[in-house]
N, C-alpha and C positions, 0 to 999 in steps of 0.2 A: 461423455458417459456419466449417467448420474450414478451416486455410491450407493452401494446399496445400505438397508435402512440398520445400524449396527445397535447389536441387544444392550439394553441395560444403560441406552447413551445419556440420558435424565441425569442418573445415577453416579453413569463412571464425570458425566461434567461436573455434578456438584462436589466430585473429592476431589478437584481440582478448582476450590473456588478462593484459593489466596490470590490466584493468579488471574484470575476474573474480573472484569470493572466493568461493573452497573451505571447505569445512566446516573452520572450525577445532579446534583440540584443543580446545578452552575456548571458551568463548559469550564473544561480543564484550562489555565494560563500556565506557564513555566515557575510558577512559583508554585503549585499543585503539591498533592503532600502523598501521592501514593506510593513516591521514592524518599520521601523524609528529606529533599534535596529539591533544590532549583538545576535547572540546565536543560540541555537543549532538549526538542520530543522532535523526536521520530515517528513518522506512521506507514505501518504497511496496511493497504486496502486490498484485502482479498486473500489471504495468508494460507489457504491451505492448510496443510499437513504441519507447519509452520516449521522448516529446514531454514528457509530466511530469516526469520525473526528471532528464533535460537541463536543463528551463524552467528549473527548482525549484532544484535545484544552481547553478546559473547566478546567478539572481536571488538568493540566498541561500550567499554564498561563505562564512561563518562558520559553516554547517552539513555536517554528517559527512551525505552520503547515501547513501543505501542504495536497490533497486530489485529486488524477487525476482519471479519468473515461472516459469512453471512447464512452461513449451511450449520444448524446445529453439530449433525453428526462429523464433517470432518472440522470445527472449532474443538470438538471433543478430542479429535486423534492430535489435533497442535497442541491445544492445553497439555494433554498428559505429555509428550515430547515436552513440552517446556517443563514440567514436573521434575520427569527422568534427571533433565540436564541444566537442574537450579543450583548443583553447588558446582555448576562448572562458570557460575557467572556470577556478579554479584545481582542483589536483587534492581534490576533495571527491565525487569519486560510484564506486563501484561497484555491479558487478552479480551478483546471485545467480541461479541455478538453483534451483530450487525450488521448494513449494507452502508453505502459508501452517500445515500442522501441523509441519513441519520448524523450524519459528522458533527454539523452543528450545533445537533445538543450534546454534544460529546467536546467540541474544544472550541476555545475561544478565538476569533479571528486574530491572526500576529500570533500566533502560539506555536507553530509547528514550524520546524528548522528544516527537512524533508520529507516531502511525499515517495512513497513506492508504490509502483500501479505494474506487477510483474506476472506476466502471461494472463492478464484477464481476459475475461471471456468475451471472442471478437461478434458476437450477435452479429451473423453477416449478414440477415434478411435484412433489405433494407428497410424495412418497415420497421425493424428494432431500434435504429439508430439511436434515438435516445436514451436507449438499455448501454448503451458502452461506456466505460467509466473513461473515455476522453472525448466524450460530446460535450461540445461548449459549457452546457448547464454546468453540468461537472467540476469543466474547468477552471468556471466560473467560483464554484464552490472550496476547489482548493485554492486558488491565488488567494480567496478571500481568507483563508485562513495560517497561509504562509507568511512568516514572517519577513520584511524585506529583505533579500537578497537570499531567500530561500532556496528550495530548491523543489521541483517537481522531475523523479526519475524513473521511466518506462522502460521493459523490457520485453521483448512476445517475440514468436515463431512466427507471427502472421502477418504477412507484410500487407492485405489487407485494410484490416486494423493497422498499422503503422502507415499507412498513407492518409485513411482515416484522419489521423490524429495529426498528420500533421495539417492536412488543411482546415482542422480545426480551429490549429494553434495561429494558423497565419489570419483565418477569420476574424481574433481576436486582438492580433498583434503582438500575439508570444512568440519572440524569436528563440529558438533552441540555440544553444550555445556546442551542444556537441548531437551529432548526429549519425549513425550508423547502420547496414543493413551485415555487418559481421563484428559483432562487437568482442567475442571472442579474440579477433586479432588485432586487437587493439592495445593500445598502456594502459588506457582505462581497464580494463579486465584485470588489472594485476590487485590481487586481494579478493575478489569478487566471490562474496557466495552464493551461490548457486542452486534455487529451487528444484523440488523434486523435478519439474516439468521439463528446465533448462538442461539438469541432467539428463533425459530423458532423449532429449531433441539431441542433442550435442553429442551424445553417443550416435545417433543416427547421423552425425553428417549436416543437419540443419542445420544454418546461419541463425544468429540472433539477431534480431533487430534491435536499436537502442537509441533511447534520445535524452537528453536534459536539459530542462531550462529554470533559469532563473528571477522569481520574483523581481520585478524592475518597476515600480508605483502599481497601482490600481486599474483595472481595465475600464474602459470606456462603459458607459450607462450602457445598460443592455438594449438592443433595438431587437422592439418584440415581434418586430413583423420576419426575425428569422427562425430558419428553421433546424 
């Protein structure tokens, strides 16, 4: 369901622009200065309301994070949430505008310690496919920018998408290291924050789906006759 279109979003984004990060001249490295600080970055693709990226920053004050979206109006409701809840954190999170093929002018390949890719949207036509942020191309796009022994970690209600994704992954020869169609019951879930949407499912009873895997060298030359 799209949002509907929310007044004065121009406006309420811009008094929320400490938090903001513009396309820079040069893609971010870990030495980047928008935390005055080197060390690891984190990236959430597709943030929402941004509950993760608050959590995750919060609970995680030695990580640089990052949180891109692609919808003006709800980047606008993350941002202010991050506003709200800046002195509950040290300063470690900004927000990007964006969609998840713009990455690479945004950071440097070997720059990112984890990916989060958490209830994106499963384009089921299959004529979208390439709209899914774990279609090859993609994930092509993140390993190249993880740095070794990185980490790329998914989370969704739709177990479509998550079959998806994983004969993507095997397409490629990314093996997941951990894998799950109820991640809730799991060890892994202990700490775990939990997006608006996960709430949402979890009160209903819906299983989580979850996977992660691990930067392990470079993937093979791309063979363009796939699809």
């Amino acid at each position: 369901m799209r949002m509907r279109k929310k007044k004065n979003g121009a406006s309420r984004l811009a008094a929320c622009a400490d938090l903001l990060r513009e396309k820079p001249e040069s893609p971010i490295s870990t030495s980047e200065t928008d935390f005055h600080r080197e060390g690891e970055i984190h990236l959430e693709v597709g943030c929402g309301k941004g509950g993760f990226a608050c959590g995750m920053a919060k609970q995680n004050p030695d990580i640089n994070f990052y949180a891109m979206e692609r919808v003006n109006d709800v980047l606008m409701l993350a941002a202010e949430r991050g506003v709200r809840e800046k002195d509950e954190r040290p300063d470690n999170l900004r927000f990007i505008l964006g969609g998840a093929a713009d990455l690479g002018a945004y950071f440097a390949p070997g720059s990112l310690s984890c990916i989060y890719l958490n209830f994106s949207d499963p384009w089921p036509k299959k004529g979208y496919a390439k709209r899914r942020l774990t279609h090859r191309n993609f994930l092509r796009l993140y390993v190249s920018l993880l740095r070794e022994g990185g980490e790329l970690r998914m989370k969704t209600d739709n177990t479509g998408l998550f079959d998806f994704t994983l004969e993507e992954m095997e397409a490629l020869g990314l093996v997941p290291y951990f894998v799950t169609r109820d991640f809730h019951q799991t060890p892994e879930a202990e700490g775990n924050i939990m997006t608006e949407y996960e709430t949402n499912f979890s009160s209903q009873g819906i299983p989580i789906c979850s996977l992660r895997v691990r930067k392990q060298g470079e993937l093979p030359p791309e063979n363009t006759d796939q699809e």
